[in-house]
C-alpha positions in Angstrom: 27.2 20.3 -23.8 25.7 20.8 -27.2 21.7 20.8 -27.7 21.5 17.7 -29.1 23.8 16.1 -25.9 20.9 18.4 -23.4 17.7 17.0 -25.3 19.1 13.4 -24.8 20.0 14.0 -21.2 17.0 15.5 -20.2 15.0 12.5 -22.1 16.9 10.6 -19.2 16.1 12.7 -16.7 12.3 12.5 -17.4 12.5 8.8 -17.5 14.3 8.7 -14.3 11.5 10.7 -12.7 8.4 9.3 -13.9 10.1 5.9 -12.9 10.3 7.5 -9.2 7.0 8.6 -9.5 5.5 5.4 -10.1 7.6 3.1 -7.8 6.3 5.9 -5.0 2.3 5.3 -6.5 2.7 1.6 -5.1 2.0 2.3 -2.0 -0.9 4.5 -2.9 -2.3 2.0 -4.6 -1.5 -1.2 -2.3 -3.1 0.8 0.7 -6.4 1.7 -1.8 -6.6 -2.2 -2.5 -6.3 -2.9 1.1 -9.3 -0.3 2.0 -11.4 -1.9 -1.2 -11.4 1.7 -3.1 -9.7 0.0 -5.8 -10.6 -3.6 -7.4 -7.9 -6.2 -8.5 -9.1 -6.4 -11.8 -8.7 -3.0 -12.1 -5.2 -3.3 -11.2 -4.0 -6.1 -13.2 -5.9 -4.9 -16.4 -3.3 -1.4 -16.1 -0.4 -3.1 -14.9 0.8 -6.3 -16.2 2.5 -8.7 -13.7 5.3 -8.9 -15.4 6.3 -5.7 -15.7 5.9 -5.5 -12.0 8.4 -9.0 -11.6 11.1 -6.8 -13.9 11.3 -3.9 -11.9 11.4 -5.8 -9.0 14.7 -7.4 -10.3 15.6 -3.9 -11.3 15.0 -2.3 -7.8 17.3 -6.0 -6.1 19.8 -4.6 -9.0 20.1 -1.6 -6.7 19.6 -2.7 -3.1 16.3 -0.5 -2.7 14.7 -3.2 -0.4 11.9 -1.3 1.3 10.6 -0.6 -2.6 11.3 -4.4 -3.0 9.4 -5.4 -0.1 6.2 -3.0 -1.0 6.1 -4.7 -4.5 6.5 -8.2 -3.5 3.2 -7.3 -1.3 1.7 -6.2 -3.8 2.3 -9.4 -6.1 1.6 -11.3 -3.1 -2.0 -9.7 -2.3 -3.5 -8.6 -6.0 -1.3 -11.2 -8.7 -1.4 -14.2 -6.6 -4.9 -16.6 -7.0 
């Protein structure tokens, strides 16, 4: 593997991550909306719905149905009038 091949892969590597990281923040941040340390506007001004409804077709994509299930609560509770 040359250097240029290494930077690329661990560019992937760090998306990957940071990815995991944030699907694992959702329930963080679903259980400090449920205990009212956290306001909905708050929410939906940082993270916009629909990039919430794309990684939810991404995570189907995979068959990672718990994640699935902990997003579509979180639509359900904060995106939902």
């Amino acid at each position: 593997m040359d250097p240029e091949e290494f930077y690329h892969f661990n560019k992937l590597n760090n998306r990957a991550y940071m990815r995991e990281i944030r699907i694992k923040s959702f329930g963080w941040l679903l259980d400090c909306f449920d205990r009212g340390t956290i306001r909905k506007r708050t929410i939906t001004n940082l993270i916009p719905e629909q990039n919430l409804i794309e990684l939810l077709k991404e995570l189907e994509n995979e068959e990672r149905y718990e994640d699935c299930a902990l997003l579509k609560d979180i639509l359900d509770k904060i995106y939902t009038v």
